[in-house]
N, C-alpha and C positions, 0 to 999 in steps of 0.2 A: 504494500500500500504506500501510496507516495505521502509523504511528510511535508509541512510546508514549513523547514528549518527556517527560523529569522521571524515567522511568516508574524510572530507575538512578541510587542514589546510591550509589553505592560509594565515592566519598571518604571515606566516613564510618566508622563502627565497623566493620562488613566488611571493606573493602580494610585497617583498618588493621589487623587482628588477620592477616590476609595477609601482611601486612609485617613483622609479629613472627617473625622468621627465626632458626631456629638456624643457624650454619656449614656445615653438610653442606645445606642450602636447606629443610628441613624445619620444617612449623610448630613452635611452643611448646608444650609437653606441654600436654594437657587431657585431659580424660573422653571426648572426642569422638574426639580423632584419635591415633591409634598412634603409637606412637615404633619404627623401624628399632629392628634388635637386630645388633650384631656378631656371627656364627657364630666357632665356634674355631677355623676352620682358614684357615691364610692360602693366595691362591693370585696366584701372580707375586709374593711377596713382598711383599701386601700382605693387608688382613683384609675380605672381600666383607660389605656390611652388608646386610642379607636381613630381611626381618618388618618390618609395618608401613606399606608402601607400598603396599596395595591395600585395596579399599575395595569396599563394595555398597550398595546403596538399590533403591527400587521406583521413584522417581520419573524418578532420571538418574544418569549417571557420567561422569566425565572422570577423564581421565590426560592428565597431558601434565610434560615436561622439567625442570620448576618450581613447588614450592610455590605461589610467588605465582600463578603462569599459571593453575593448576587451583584455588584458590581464588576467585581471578575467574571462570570459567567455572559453578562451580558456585554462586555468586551469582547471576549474569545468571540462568539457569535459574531458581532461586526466586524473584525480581524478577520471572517471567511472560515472559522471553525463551525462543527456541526453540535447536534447536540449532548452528543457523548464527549465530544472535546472540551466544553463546558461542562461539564456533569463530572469528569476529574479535574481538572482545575478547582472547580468549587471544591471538592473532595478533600483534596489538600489543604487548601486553603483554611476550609472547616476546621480542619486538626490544627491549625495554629493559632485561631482565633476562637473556637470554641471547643478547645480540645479536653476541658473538661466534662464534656458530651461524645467526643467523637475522634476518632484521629489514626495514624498508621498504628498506635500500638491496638487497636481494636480491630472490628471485621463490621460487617451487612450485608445488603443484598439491594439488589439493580433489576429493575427492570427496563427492557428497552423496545421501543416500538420502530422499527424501519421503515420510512414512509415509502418506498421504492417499492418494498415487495408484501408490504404491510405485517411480513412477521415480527412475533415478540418473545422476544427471549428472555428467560429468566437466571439473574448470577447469583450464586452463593458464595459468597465469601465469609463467611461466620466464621469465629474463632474457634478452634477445637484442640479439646484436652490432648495433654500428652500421653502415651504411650503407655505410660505408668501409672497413672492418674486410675486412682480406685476410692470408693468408700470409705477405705482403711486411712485414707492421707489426715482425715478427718477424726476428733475425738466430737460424737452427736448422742447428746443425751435423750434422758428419758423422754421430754419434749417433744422431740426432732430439731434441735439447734444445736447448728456447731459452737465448738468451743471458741471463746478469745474471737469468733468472727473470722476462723483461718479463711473459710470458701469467700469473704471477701473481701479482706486486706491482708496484705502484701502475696510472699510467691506462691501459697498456695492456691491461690486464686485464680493466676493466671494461666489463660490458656494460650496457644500459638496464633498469633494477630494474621486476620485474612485481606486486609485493606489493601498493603502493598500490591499484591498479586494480582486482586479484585480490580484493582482501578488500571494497572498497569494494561491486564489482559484485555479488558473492558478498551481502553487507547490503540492498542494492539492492531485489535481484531476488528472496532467498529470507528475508530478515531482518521482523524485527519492528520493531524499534526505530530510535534515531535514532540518526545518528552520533555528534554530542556524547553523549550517553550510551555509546556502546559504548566509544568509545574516552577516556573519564575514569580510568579506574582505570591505563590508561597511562599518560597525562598526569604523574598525582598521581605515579605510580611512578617516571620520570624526573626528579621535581620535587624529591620525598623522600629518592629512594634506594633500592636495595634493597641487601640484605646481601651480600657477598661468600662463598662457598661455595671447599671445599677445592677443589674440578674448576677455578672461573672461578679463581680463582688463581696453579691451577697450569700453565691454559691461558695466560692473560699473559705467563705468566714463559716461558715455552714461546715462545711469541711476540714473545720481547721485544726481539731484534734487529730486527724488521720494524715494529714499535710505536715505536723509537726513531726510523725515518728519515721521521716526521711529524708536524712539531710538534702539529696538532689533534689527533692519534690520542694521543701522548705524553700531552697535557695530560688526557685523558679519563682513561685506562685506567690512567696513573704515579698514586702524590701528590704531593705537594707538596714533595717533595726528590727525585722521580726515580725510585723505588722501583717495583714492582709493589705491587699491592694485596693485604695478607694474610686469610685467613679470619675473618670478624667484621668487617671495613671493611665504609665504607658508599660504592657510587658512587652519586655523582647525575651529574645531564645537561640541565642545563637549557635545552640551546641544541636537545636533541631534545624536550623538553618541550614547548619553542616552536615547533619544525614539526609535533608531532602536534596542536594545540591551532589551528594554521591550516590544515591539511587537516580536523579536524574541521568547521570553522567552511564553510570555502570547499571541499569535494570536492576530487577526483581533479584539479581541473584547477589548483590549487594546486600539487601536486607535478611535473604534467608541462609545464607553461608557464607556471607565476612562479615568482615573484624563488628558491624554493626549487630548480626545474629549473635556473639559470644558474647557482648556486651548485655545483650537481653537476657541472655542465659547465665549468665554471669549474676546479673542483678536480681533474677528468681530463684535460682538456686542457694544464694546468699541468703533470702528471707524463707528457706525450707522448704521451696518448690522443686517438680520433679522433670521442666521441663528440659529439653537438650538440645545439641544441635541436630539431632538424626529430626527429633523432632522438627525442625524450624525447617529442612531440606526438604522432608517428606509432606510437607502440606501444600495441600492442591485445592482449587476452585471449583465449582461443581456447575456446570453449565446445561441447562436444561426449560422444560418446558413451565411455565405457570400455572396457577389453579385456572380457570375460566368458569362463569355463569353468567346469568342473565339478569336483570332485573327491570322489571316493567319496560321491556324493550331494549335498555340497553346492554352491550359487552361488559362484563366485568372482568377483568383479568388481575389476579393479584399475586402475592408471595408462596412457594411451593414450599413443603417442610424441607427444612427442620422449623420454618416458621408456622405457626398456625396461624398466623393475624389471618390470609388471606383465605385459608378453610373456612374460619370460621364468621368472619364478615360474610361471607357468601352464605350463610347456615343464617346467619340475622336476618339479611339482605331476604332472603326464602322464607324464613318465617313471617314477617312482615308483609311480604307479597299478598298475602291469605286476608289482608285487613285493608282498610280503605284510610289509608295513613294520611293522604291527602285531604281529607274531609277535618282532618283532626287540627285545633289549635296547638301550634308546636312549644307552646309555655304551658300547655292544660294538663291536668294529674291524670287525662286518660290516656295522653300519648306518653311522658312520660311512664306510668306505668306497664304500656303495650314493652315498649322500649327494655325495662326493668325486665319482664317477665324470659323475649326474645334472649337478651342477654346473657340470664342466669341460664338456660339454655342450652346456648351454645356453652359455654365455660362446664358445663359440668361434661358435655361430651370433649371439651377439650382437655380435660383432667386426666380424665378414664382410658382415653387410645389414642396423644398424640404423643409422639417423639422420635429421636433422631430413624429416618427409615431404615437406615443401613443398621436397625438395632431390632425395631420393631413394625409389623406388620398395621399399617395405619389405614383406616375407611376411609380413605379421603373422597370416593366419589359416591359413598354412600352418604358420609355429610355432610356434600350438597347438593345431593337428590333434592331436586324438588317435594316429590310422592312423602318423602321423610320428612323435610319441610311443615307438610300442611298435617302431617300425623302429629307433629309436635303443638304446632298452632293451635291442634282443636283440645291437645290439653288444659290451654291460657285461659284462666277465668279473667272476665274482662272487670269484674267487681271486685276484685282479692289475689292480693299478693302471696305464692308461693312458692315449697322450696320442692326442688328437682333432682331427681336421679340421671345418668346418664340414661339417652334413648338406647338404643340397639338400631345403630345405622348397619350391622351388615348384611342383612335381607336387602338393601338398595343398592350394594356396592357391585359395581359392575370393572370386565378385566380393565437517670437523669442522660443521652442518642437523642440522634438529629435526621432532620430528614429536610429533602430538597425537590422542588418539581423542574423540569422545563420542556418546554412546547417551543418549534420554529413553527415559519410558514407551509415548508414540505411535507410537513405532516409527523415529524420525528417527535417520539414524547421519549423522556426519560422520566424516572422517577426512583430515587436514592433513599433509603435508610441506612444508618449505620450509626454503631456505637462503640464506645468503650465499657458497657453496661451503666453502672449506678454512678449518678456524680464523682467524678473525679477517682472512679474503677477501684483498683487495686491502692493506690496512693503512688504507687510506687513508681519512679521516674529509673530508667537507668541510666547509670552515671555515665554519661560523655555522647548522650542522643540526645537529649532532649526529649525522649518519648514517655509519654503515662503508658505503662502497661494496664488493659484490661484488668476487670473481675469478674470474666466469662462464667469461671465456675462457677459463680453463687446462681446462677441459672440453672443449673443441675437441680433435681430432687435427692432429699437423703433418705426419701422413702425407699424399702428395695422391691418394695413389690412395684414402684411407679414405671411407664415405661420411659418415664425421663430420666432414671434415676443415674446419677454419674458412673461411668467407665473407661477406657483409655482411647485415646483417638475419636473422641465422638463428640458431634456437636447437639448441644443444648440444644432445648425447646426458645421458639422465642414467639415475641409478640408482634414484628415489625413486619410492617404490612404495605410496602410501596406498591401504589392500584393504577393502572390505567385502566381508562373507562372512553368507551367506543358507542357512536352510535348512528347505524348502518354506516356500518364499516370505516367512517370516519372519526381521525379524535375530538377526541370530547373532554375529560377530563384527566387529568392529573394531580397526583394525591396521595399524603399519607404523613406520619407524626412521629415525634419522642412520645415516651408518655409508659413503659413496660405493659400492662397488659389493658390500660387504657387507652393504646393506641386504636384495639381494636376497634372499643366500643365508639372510639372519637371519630374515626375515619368512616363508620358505620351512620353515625346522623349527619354528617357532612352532605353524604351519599344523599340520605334518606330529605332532608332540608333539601338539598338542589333539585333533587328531580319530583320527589312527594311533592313540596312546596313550592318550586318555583323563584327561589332565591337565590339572587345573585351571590355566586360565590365567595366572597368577602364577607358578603352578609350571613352566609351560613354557618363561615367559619368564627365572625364574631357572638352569634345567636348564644343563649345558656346552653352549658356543657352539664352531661349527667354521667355518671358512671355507675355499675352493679356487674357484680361477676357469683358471688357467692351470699347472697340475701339479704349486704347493707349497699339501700340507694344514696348516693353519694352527691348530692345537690350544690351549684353554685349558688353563694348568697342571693344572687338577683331573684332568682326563686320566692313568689310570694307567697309569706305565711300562709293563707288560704289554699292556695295549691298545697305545701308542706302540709297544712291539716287534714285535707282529704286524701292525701297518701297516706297518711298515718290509720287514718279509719280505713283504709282498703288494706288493712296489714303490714304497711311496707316499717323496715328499721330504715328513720335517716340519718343520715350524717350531712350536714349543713354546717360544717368548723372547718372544713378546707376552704385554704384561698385560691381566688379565681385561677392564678396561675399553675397553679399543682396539674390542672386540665391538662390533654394533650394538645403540644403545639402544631397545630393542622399547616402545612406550605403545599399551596395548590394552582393547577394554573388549569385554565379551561377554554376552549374556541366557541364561541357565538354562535348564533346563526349566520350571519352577514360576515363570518370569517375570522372578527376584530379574534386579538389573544388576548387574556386576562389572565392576570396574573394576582395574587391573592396572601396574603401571609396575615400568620396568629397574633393579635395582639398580648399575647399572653408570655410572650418571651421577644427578643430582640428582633424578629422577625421583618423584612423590606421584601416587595417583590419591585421587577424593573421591568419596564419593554421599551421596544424600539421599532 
């Protein structure tokens, strides 16, 4: 594939006008881009900042987590890159400005839509354990909790990072350009700096017991007297600089067997970890097909396991089909509840038979049979909140991560999750990368009878669920969140809000958030008491003490009718989209 070497200079007036950051991560007011507006009403005791964050063009759109990420991507685009050339760039980029969500020492998963031939492929790049990695690494008591928190800080934690390889193959195989060009604006971005935003902040500070017990982590993310970093600081990172600047140079095989893989293993096996470099050699990408269904006409296509988000969003997505959700007020206690009931649902077949398939024998197309679907639906009492067993889909079956969207004109969608797992993962930084390793394994179950339950070489269950959505044959949307097993349910009313209701993307994604997996409904404040009271009489447990932003942060992007692109991000974290 031809390269277009030189073809990105984003060092230059682009990335730096990028790098012009307000505090909340938002570019410097100009004629071009919006400035977020405060609404007057605060919710959890704080003021949700709404307008401004989305964006439309004819040519392309991105949304993704960060100013800076989505201002790089929507260069690359103009620079005559495609949308996968964008979609690593941002990638990168992500890991050095929001890398305590996401970055090379973690993994995820990619979907891509080819507008040429209109196929879509599914990447797995997830983290996976080492070799050795067993049950026994673990002291888990009587409870089911590990001891001291090993499965998730420091090396017992971590598993072997899929990101490098993911993004590199992903450039490879579907990209335009060259490496040194995609991955420059990272570089520069770990060299420079980027701004400290209230969220990275208050995450540190959040974090700051597990940030103190390693020195390389300390010296990164403190300053210079031991502090956390306040809003308007500037981190740099220069020692990540330097490993993205020799995987540039030297590929994938730089990170998985030289002197930067011993480094890694160096720094896990020092905090009691079992990982190696046979390990770091032997991991590979998994390249294959998506889940697909349908929903009230259109394509759904989303995350294949070892994720479930996209099984079982299609499992909601089917139950829901069975009701007239459109009819429904989407702040009233009967769609929320409809919502509630669909949810615990899906989660309880996701308990019971999902996990790594190279492990376990998983019904994936029994649940999202439709026929299974409306068998479940007709159990929902529509007056009263209850708790559920797994179905029996096999009579149907036949033979604190990041996430980013983008759409051109040609019809390419991309759509990215990936993480480092929980806020700021493992803690653990290895000396002389600049890299956070992961806390893949606390994904694991320490149940043995689960089929998630940890082994060697095997990847976790997860929740991240990157969706393309099609309709007759054309794209349509783009989609999908952080948030671990609220992703699903978030990327699930997003769905349900745009096409149920008829609301503009933006508007969906800022609409009240709900969450329920296992029988407590989980409410944003904006929620009114009245509503809250009539769920309570319909049985429901809530929980109404989370703040708005704990929600999963939705980045989406979607085409019109008349073509235009939109572009859409969460006011719930640092989130910009851009077009052009």
């Amino acid at each position: 594939m031809n390269k277009r070497n030189g073809l990105l200079r984003l060092a230059s007036a682009a990335l730096a006008a990028a790098l012009c950051l307000t505090a909340c991560g938002a570019p410097a007011a100009s004629s071009s881009t919006p400035q977020p507006t405060e609404t007057p009403a605060a919710v959890g005791g704080e003021n949700v900042t709404l307008g401004g964050r989305d964006a439309q063009g004819k040519n392309g759109v991105v949304s993704t987590g960060r100013a800076e990420a989505t201002q790089i991507g929507v260069d690359v685009l103009k620079a005559g890159g495609n949308a996968v050339d964008a979609a690593v760039a941002i990638g990168f980029a992500l890991g050095v400005c929001e890398q305590q969500s996401s970055g090379i020492g973690g993994g995820g998963f990619m979907m891509v839509r080819f507008a040429k031939t209109g196929e879509i492929k599914f990447l797995d790049f997830r983290d996976e354990s080492a070799a050795a990695a067993s049950l026994d690494m673990w002291t888990v008591n009587e409870n089911g909790k590990v001891a001291g928190d090993e499965n998730k800080i420091g090396g017992k934690a971590v598993a072997v990072p899929g990101e490098v390889k993911g993004m590199l193959y992903a450039l490879d195989n579907y990209g335009t350009m060259s490496r040194e060009d995609v991955m420059a604006p990272a570089v520069q971005l770990a060299e420079e700096g980027f701004t400290v935003s209230d969220i990275t902040s208050r995450d540190i500070k959040d974090a700051y017991g597990t940030i103190i017990r390693f020195p390389a982590t300390e010296k990164l993310y403190l300053d210079e007297n031991g502090f956390p970093y306040e809003p308007g600081d500037t981190i740099q990172n220069p020692d990540l600089a330097a490993t993205l600047r020799t995987i540039a140079a030297e590929g994938e095989s730089a990170f998985y067997t030289g002197d930067i893989a011993q480094k890694i293993v160096d720094a896990v096996q020092a905090e009691g970890g079992c990982l190696t470099m046979e390990d770091m050699a032997n991991y590979e990408i998994h390249v294959g097909e998506p889940v697909h269904g349908t929903y009230r006409g259109y394509d759904v296509y989303s995350s294949n396991l070892p994720s479930s988000g996209g099984s079982i969003i299609l499992e909601i997505l089917n139950i829901l089909e069975n009701f007239d959700v459109g009819s429904m007020d989407p702040e009233s206690p009967e769609y929320f509840h409809l919502l509630s009931e669909a949810f615990k649902l899906g989660f309880a077949d996701r308990t019971k038979y999902m996990g790594d398939p190279a492990y376990v024998d998983v019904p994936v197309s029994g649940i999202i049979n439709k026929d299974y679907a409306a068998q479940l639906a007709a159990s929902i009492d529509p007056e009263h909140s209850q708790t559920y067993e797994a179905g029996d889909p096999w009579p149907f079956e036949s033979e604190s991560t990041t996430h980013y969207s983008i759409m051109d004109a040609e019809g390419n969608m991309v759509a990215v999750t990936k993480t480092v797992d929980a806020t700021f993962a493992s803690g653990l930084v290895a000396e002389g990368t600049g890299i956070l390793l992961n806390d893949t394994l606390f994904d694991f179950s320490v149940d043995p009878e689960s089929p998630n339950v940890v082994a060697g070489s095997k990847r976790p269950l997860s929740s991240m669920s990157p969706t393309l959505i099609l309709k007759d044959g054309q794209p349509f949307m783009s989609l999908g969140a952080p948030g671990t097993t609220r992703i699903i349910t978030g990327v699930a009313q997003v769905i349900s809000k745009v096409i149920d209701h008829g609301m503009d993307i933006q508007d969906a994604i800022d609409a009240v958030r709900m969450h329920d997996d296992f029988g407590t409904l989980i409410l944003e404040d904006r929620v009114s008491q009245e509503t809250k009271d009539k769920l309570t009489a319909m049985g429901h447990e809530l929980n109404t003490g989370e703040v708005w932003f704990t929600f999963p942060c939705v980045q989406a992007c979607m085409r019109t009718k008349d073509g235009t692109l939109r572009g859409a991000a969460d006011p719930r974290r640092d989130g910009l989209a851009m077009g052009y």
